[in-house]
Structures are given as structure tokens and as C-alpha cells.
C-alpha positions as CSV (number, residue, x, y, z in Angstrom):
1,X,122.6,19.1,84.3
2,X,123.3,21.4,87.0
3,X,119.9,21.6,88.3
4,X,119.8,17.9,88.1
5,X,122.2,17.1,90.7
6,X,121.0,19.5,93.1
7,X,117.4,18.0,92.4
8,X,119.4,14.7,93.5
9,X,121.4,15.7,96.0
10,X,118.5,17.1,97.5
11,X,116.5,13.7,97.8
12,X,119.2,11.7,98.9
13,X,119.9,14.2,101.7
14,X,115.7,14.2,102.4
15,X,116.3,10.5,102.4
16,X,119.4,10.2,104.8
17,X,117.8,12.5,107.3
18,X,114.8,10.5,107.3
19,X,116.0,7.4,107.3
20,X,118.0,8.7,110.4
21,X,114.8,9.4,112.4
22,X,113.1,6.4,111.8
23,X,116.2,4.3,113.3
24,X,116.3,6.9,116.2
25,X,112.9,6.3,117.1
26,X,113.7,3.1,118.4
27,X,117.3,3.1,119.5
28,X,116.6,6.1,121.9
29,X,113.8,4.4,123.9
30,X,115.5,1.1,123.7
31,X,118.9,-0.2,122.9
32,X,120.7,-0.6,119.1
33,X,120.0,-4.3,119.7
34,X,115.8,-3.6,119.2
35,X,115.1,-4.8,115.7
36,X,117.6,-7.9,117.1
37,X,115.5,-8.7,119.4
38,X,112.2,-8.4,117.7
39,X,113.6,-10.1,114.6
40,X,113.0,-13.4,116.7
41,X,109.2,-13.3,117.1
42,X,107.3,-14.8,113.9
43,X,104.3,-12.7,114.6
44,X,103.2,-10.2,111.9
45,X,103.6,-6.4,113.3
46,X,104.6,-2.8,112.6
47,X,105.4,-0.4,114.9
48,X,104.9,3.2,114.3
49,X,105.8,6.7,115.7
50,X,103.2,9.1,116.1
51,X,105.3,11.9,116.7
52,X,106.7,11.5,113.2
53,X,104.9,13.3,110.5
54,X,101.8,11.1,109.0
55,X,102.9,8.5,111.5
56,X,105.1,6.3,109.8
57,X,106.0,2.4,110.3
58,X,109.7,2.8,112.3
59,X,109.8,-1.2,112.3
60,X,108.3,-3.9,110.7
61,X,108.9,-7.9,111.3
62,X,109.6,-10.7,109.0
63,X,106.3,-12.2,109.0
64,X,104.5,-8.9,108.2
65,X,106.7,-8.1,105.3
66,X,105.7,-11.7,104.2
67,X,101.9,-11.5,104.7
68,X,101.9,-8.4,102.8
69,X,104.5,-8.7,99.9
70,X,106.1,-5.7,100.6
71,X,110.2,-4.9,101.5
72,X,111.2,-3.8,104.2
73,X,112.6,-0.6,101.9
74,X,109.2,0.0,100.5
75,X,107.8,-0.5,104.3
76,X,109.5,1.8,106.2
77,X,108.6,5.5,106.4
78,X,105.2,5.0,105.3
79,X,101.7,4.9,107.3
80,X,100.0,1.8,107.5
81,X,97.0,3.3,105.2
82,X,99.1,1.4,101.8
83,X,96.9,-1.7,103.2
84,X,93.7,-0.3,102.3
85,X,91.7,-0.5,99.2
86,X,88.6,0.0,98.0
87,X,86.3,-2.4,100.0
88,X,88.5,-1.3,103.3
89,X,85.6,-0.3,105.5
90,X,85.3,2.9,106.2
91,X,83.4,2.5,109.7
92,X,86.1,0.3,110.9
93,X,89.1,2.7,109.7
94,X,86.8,5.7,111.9
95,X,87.3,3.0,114.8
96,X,91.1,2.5,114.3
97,X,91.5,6.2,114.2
98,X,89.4,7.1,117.2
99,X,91.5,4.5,119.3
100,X,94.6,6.6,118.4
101,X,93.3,9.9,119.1
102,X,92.0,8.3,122.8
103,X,95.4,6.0,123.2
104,X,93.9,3.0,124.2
105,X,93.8,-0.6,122.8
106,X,91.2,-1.3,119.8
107,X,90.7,-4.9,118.2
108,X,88.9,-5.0,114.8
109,X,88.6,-7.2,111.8
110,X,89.5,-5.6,108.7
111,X,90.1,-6.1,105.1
112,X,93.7,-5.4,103.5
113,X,95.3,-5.4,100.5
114,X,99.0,-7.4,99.8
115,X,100.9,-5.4,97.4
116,X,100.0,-8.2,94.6
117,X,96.1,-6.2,95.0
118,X,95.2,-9.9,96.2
119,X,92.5,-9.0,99.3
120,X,93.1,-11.1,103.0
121,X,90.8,-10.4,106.4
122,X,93.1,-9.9,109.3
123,X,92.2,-9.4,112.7
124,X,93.8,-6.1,113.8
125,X,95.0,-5.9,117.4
126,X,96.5,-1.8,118.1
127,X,98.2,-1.2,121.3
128,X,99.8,2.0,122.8
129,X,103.5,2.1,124.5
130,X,103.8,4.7,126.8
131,X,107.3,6.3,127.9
132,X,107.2,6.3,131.9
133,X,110.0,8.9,132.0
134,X,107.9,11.2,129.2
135,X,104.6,10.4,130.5
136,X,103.9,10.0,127.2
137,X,102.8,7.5,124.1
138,X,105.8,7.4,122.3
139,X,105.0,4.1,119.4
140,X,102.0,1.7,118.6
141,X,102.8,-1.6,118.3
142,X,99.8,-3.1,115.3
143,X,100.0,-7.0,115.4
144,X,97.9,-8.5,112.3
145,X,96.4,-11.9,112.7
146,X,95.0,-13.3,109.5
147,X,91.9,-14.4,109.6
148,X,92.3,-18.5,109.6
149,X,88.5,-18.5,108.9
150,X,85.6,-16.7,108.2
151,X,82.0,-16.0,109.4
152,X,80.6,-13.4,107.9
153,X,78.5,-11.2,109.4
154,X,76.6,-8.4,107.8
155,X,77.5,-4.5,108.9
156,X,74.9,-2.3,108.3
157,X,75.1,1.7,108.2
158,X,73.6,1.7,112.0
159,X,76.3,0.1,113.1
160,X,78.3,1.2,116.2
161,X,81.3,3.0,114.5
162,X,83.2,2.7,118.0
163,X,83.5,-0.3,119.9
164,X,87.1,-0.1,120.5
165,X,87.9,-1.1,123.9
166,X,88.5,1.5,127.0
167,X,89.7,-0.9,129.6
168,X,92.8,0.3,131.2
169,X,93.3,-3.6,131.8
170,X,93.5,-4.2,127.7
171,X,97.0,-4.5,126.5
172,X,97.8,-1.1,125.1
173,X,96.6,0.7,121.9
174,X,98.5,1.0,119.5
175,X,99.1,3.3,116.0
176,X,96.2,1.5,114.5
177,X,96.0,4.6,112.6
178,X,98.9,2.5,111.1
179,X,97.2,0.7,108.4
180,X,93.3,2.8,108.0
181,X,94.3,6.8,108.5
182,X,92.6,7.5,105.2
183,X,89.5,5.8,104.8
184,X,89.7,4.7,101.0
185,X,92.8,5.6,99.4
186,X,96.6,7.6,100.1
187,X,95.4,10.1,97.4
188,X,92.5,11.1,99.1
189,X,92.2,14.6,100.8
190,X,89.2,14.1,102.8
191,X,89.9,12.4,105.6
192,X,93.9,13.1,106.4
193,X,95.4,13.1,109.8
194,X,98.6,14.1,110.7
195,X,100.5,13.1,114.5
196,X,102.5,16.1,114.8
197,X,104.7,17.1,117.7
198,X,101.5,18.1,119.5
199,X,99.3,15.2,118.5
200,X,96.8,17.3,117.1
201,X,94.9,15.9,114.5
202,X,93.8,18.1,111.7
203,X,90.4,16.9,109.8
204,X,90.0,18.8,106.1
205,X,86.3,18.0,106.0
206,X,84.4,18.7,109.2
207,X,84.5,21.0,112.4
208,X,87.4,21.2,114.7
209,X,85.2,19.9,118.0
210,X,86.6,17.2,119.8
211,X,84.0,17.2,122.3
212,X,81.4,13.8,122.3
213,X,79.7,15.2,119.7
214,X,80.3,17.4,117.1
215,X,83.3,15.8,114.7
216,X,82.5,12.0,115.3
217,X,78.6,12.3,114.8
218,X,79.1,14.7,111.8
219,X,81.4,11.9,110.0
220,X,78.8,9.2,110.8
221,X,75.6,11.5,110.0
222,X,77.6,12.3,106.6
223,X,79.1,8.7,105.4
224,X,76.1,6.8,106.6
225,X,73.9,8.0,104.1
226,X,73.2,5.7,101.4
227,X,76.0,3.2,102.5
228,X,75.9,-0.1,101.4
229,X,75.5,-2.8,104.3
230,X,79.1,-4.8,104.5
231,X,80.3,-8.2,105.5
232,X,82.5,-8.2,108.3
233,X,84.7,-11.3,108.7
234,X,84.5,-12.0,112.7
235,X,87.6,-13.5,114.2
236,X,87.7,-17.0,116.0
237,X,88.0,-16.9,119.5
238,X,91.4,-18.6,118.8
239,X,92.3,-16.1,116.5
240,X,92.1,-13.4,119.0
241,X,93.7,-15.4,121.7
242,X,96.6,-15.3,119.7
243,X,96.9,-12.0,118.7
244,X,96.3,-10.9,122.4
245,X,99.5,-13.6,123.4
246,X,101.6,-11.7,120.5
247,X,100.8,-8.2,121.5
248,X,101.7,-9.3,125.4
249,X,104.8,-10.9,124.6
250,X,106.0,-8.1,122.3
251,X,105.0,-5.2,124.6
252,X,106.8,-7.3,127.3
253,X,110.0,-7.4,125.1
254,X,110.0,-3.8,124.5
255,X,109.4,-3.0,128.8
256,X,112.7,-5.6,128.8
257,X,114.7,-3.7,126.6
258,X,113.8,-0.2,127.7
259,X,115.3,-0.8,130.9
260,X,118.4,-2.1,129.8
261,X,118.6,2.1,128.4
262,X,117.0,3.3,131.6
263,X,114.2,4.5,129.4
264,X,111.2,2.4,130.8
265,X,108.3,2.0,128.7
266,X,105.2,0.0,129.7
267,X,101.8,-0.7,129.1
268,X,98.9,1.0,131.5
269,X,98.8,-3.2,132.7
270,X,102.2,-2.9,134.1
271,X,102.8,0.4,135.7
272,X,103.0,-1.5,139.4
273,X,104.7,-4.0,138.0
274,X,107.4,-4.2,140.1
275,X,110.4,-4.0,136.9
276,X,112.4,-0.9,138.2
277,X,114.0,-2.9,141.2
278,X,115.6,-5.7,138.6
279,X,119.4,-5.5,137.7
280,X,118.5,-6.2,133.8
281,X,121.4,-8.1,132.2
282,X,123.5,-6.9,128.9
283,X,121.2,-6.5,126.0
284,X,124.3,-8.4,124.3
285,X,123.8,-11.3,127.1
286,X,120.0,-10.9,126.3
287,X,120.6,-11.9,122.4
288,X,122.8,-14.5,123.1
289,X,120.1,-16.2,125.2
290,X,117.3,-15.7,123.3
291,X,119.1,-17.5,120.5
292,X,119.0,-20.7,123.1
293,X,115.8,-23.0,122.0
294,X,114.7,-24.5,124.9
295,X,112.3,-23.8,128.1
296,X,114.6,-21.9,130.8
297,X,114.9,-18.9,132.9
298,X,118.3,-17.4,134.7
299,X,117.6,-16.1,138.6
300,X,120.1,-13.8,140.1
301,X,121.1,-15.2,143.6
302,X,122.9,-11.6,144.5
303,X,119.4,-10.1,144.7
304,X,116.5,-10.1,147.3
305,X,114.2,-13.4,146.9
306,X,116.6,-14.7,143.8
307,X,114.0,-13.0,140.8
308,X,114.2,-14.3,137.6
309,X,116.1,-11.7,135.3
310,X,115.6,-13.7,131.7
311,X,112.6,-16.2,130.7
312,X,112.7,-17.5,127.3
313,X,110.2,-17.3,124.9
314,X,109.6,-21.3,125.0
315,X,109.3,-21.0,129.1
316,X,106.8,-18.2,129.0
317,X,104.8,-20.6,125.9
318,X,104.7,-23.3,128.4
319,X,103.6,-21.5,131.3
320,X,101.4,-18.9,129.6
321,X,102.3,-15.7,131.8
322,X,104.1,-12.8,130.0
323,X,107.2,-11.4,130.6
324,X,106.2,-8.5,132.6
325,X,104.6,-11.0,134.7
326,X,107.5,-13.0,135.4
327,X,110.2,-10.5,135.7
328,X,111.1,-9.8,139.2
329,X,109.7,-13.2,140.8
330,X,110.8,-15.6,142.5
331,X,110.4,-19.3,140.9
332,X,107.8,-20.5,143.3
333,X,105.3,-18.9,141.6
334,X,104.8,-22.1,139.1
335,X,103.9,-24.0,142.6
336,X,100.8,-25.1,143.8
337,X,98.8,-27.1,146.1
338,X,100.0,-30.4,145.2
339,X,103.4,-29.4,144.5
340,X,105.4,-32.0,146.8
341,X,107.1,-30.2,149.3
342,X,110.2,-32.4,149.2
343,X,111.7,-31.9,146.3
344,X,111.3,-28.2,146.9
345,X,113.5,-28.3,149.7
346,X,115.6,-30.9,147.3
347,X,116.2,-27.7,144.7
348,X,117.0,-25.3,148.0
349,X,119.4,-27.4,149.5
350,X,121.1,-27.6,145.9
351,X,121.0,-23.6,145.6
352,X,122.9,-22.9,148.6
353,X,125.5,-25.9,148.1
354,X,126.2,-24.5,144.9
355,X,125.2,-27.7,143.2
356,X,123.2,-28.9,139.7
357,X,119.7,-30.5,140.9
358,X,117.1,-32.4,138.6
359,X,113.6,-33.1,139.9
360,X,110.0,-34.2,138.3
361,X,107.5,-31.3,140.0
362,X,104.3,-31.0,140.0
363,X,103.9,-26.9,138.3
364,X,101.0,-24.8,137.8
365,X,100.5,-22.6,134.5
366,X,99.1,-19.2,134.6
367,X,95.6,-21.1,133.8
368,X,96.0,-23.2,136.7
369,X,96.5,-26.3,134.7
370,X,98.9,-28.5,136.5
371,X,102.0,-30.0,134.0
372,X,104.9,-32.2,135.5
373,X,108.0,-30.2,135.1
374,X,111.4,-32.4,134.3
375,X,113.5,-29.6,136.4
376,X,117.1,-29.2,135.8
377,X,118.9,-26.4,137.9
378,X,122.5,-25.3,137.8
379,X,124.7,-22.5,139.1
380,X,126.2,-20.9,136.6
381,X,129.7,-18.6,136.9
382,X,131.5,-15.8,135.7
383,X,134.9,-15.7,134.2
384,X,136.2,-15.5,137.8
385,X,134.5,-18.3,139.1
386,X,131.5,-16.8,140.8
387,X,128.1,-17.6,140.7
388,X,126.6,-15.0,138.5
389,X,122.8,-16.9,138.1
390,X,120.9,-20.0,138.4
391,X,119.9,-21.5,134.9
392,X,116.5,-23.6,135.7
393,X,115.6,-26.0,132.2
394,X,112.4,-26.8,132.3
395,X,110.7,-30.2,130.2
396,X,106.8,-30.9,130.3
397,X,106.8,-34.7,130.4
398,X,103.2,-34.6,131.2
399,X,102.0,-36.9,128.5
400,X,105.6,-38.8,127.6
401,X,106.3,-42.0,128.9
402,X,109.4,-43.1,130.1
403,X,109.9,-45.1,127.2
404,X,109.5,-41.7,124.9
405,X,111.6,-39.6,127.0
406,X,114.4,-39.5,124.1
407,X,114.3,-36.7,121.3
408,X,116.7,-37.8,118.8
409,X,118.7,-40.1,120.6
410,X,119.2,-37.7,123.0
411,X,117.3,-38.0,126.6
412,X,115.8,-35.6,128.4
413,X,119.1,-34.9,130.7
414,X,120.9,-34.5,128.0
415,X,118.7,-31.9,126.4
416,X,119.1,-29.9,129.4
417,X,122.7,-30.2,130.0
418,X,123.1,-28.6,126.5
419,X,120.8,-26.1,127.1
420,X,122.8,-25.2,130.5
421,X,126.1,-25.6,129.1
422,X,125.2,-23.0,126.1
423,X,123.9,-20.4,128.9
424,X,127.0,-20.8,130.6
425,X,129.2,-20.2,127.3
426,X,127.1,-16.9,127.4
427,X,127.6,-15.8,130.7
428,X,131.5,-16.2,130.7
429,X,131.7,-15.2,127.3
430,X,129.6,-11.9,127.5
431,X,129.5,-11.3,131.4
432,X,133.3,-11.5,131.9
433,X,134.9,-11.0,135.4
434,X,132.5,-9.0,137.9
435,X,133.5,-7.8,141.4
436,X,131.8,-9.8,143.8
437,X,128.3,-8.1,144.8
């Protein structure tokens, strides 16, 4: 009996400790408010710590949890290989696995397993986040887009194993050693890697040479033989689109939070990106807004060339830039050459009169598609009765007639007002008194 309880005092201790690092691994970089924040994103993803031993899942969203069947309990701790089965392709877990060991970005099609043992293709999109202040990859983020349908296309043994991209201009690898570190099951002892403090991976069943040869040629030479050729289910072009939006917007969210810590993280995209210069607001301020559905961003008028400091995830949907790419600018960006000059100068005059302004403009997406922006702008105060931001609300009425601009008996103004009177419940509520700047 005796032995027993030790035996279970043991595990439970095993469990506490590990369940300890796991939470640690993404409060330190970031902020306690993380899994907050990424709890608001319907995209399927993990994110994993490679400095963890056998790199284990330290997060994993809603919609992944439902793709796969799992809980989040039986999630957590474990590397991404539980996804594989028995017609997993090898090749394309070697791919996976070679875009870890290089930290870059690697997009593959693969074939999982849901816990049911019921089969699905997703298309596999790995990026790397690096640590600025570490110099450092300190998580991969793995976003899985399934497949919405397939063209097969046949895979035979002569097939490039790596075709993973290098482009430094790629969103960021990340652990896609996640899901395919073992190339057929979690039993097998032939093709283990483990991420240790060093990253140094440790192969059981070929030569220690990391060099262009030796260890990648040996594994092909070696599992090539007498392979079967496989079908591959190819992505749709809008299949990939979206995972490449997800990755962005996630990666984006994580540089956001990391500064409100002082930490910054980023992508190899956004090292010039010019973040560091931005007073980030509260990360409590940050999840009150992002709990605001609507198109808006909040500008700070205390710093040089007003920069927005918050964009919501509708207004970077309707304009199609990324976070990254809108933190730290000014508004005019969304302007173009048709933009009518006069009701620019109409939302200037408004800004330094203190005063709420509404305008139709002409705005440009990050495409260069033009979309008529219904524009509402307001100051919007602290507890003392300063002007702490501007809230801009932003409505494409492109295709609505005047006739349509009601959404539930509720026009278009009145959309806004709500959306600027919530931000302004937020501010006071969250930003409290501040000395004047």
C-alpha cells in the first residue's frame, strides 16, 4: 500500500511539474492573457516548444481540438506525431522534419488520423517564432487546413523528399515536427527525434552527418526502395490562401502580445517592422476590444504621426494586411489615388477639434481593390477627461444601396455609435486616469 502511494505521489508530482512548463512556455514570452487571446481565432492550430523534451503541443485552439476529436487534456504535452497512422507518408513527414531542423516555413499536404481512426487530408502550413531578445526559435506555430477537396496526384519513390520552402519572405516555420516526428507510429524506435536544450537531433538509425549529404540521402537511398507510389491530395489555391491568412494573423497576434511583456517575438518578415517604437496598450484593454465585433482600429494622438495601436480582426479581414503591417501607421495608408481629398481634410479638421466625424471614402485594400469606406471617427477619453485614442469604425457599403443600409433595424450610424461607445466603456473602464503625456 505503501509503495502505492509513493508510486502515485510520484506521477502526480511528474504531472504538476510538467503541466507547470507547458503553461510557462507561453506566459514568459507573452502575457497570462495568451491562450485569451488566441481563444478568439476559429482557425485549427497547435503550437509547440522545441525546447521541451520530444517537443510537445504547449497550446492548442478550439477548432483543432474539434477537427481532431481529441481534449484539450489528452492534447497537451504530447508531439504532434498522435496524428499519424499508417498511410501517413513517410516522405512528407522527412519534409516536416527537415523544415524544423533548418527553422524555416514548410507547407505540405498530409494525411491524419482524428482520434475516432476516421482518416482527413489537411493542408499543413509550419511556421517558426523567433525570440528577438534570445536570438532564438522559441515555438512553432502548425495551422491545419483541411483539405475542402481533393485532386489526387500520384507520389512516386523519386519524388523530391524536400520542397519545403527557404524564403526568408515565407511566414515562419513552424514545429511541423508537431504532427510527423515519427514517420509511422509513437512506438516506433527508428526514426525518433528529440529537441533538447541544444536542439540537437538524435537519429537511432543512420550516421550523425548533417552535412548535404550523408543522413538525408541515406534515409531516402534506404526507404525508397521498394516503396509503393502514393496519392497525394494537392491543396486548392484557396485552400492555401487561407492557411497563409491564418498563420499571418496568428504570428501577428503573438508579435502583439510579446511586446506588451517586453519580450518581442517576430517572424524573419517583420524584423524592420517598425513595432518597438509603439506604446502597446494593456493586454487587459487588448481583450476587452477584441471582444468588440465590428471593423475598427484605435490611433494614439500622444504619439508621432497618430499610429494605430489596435486593429480588429474584422478591420484587418476587410482590408487584407496583417497586423504587423498595420501596427505603427498612420491611417492614410488605406488611401489612394482617387481618394477625394476633401473629406480627408473633413476627418483632420475633426481630429484636432476634438470632434466625432462620419464620411463615405474612397479606400484601397492591401490588393489594391478600391471599397467605399462608411467612416465614423471619434475621440475617445480617459477617466479624467483626456483624449486617450481615436476610435475609427469602418463599414464597406460598396455594393449596399441606400435603401439596404439597415442591419436589423439598425442603420449604419447606429452600428457604429455602438461600436464606439463599447470602446469607450473599455478605455475608461480599463485605462483609468493617466497623467497627461
Amino acid at each position: 500500500m505503501g509503495c502505492e502511494l509513493l508510486v502515485k505521489d510520484s506521477r502526480m508530482s511528474t504531472e504538476s511539474s510538467s503541466s507547470q512548463l507547458l503553461e510557462e512556455s507561453l506566459n514568459m514570452p507573452y502575457s497570462n492573457s495568451i491562450r485569451e487571446a488566441l481563444d478568439q481565432y476559429e482557425y485549427n492550430f497547435v503550437i509547440t516548444d522545441p525546447y521541451i523534451l520530444d517537443h510537445p503541443i504547449v497550446y492548442a485552439s478550439e477548432g483543432f481540438l474539434k477537427m481532431t476529436g481529441y481534449s484539450r487534456r489528452e492534447v497537451l504535452g504530447r508531439n504532434s506525431r498522435f496524428l499519424q497512422g499508417p498511410e501517413t507518408d513517410r516522405r512528407t513527414v522527412l519534409e516536416i522534419r527537415e523544415a524544423i531542423r533548418q527553422e524555416k516555413s514548410c507547407q505540405v499536404s498530409i494525411l491524419n488520423y482524428r482520434k475516432d481512426g476516421t482518416t482527413f487530408w489537411n493542408f499543413f502550413h509550419l511556421a517558426p517564432v523567433f525570440s528577438k531578445e534570445e536570438g532564438r526559435v522559441i515555438h512553432f506555430l502548425g495551422l491545419q487546413t483541411p483539405i475542402s477537396q481533393c485532386s489526387h496526384v500520384c507520389r512516386s519513390a523519386a519524388t523530391n523528399m524536400f520542397s519545403c520552402s527557404s524564403d526568408r519572405n515565407h511566414p515562419p516555420c513552424v514545429g511541423k515536427d508537431l504532427f510527423n516526428q515519427h514517420a509511422s507510429s509513437a512506438n516506433s524506435s527508428n526514426n525518433l527525434i528529440y529537441f533538447g536544450s541544444c536542439r540537437r537531433e538524435f537519429f537511432r538509425d543512420c550516421p550523425v552527418d548533417m552535412g548535404h549529404g550523408g543522413i538525408y540521402n541515406s534515409f531516402a537511398e534506404d526507404r525508397n526502395k521498394g516503396i509503393e507510389e502514393k496519392h497525394t491530395c494537392e491543396a486548392k489555391e484557396s485552400d492555401k490562401q487561407k492557411a497563409l491568412t491564418g498563420v499571418t494573423n496568428i504570428l501577428s497576434e503573438l508579435a502583439h502580445l510579446s511586446m506588451l511583456t517586453r519580450k518581442t517575438v517576430l517572424n524573419r518578415r517583420c524584423e524592420s517592422a517598425d513595432l518597438a517604437r509603439l506604446t502597446p496598450i494593456s493586454s487587459s484593454l487588448s481583450i476587452a476590444l477584441s471582444r468588440i465585433q465590428q471593423s475598427f482600429v484605435l490611433a494614439d494622438p500622444h504619439l508621432h504621426d497618430m499610429p494605430i495601436v489596435y486593429a480588429s480582426n474584422l478591420f484587418l479581414q476587410l482590408t487584407g494586411y496583417s497586423r504587423d503591417e498595420v501596427l505603427g501607421k498612420n491611417c492614410r495608408f488605406l488611401q489612394g489615388q482617387d481618394t477625394n481629398q476633401a473629406d480627408i481634410t473633413k476627418i483632420q479638421q475633426s481630429i484636432e477639434v476634438e470632434q466625432s466625424c462620419t464620411v463615405c471614402i474612397l479606400n484601397y485594400r492591401k490588393d489594391g481593390s478600391p471599397f467605399w469606406n462608411h467612416l465614423h471617427t471619434a475621440p475617445v477619453r480617459n477617466a479624467s477627461g483626456k483624449v486617450a485614442f481615436y476610435v475609427g469604425v469602418q463599414l464597406d457599403v460598396t455594393d449596399i444601396g441606400e435603401e439596404k443600409q439597415t442591419d436589423n433595424g439598425m442603420t449604419l450610424n447606429m452600428k457604429q455609435l455602438g461600436a464606439v461607445g463599447a470602446v469607450r466603456v473599455a478605455v475608461r473602464s480599463l485605462l483609468g486616469v493617466e497623467p497627461s503625456r
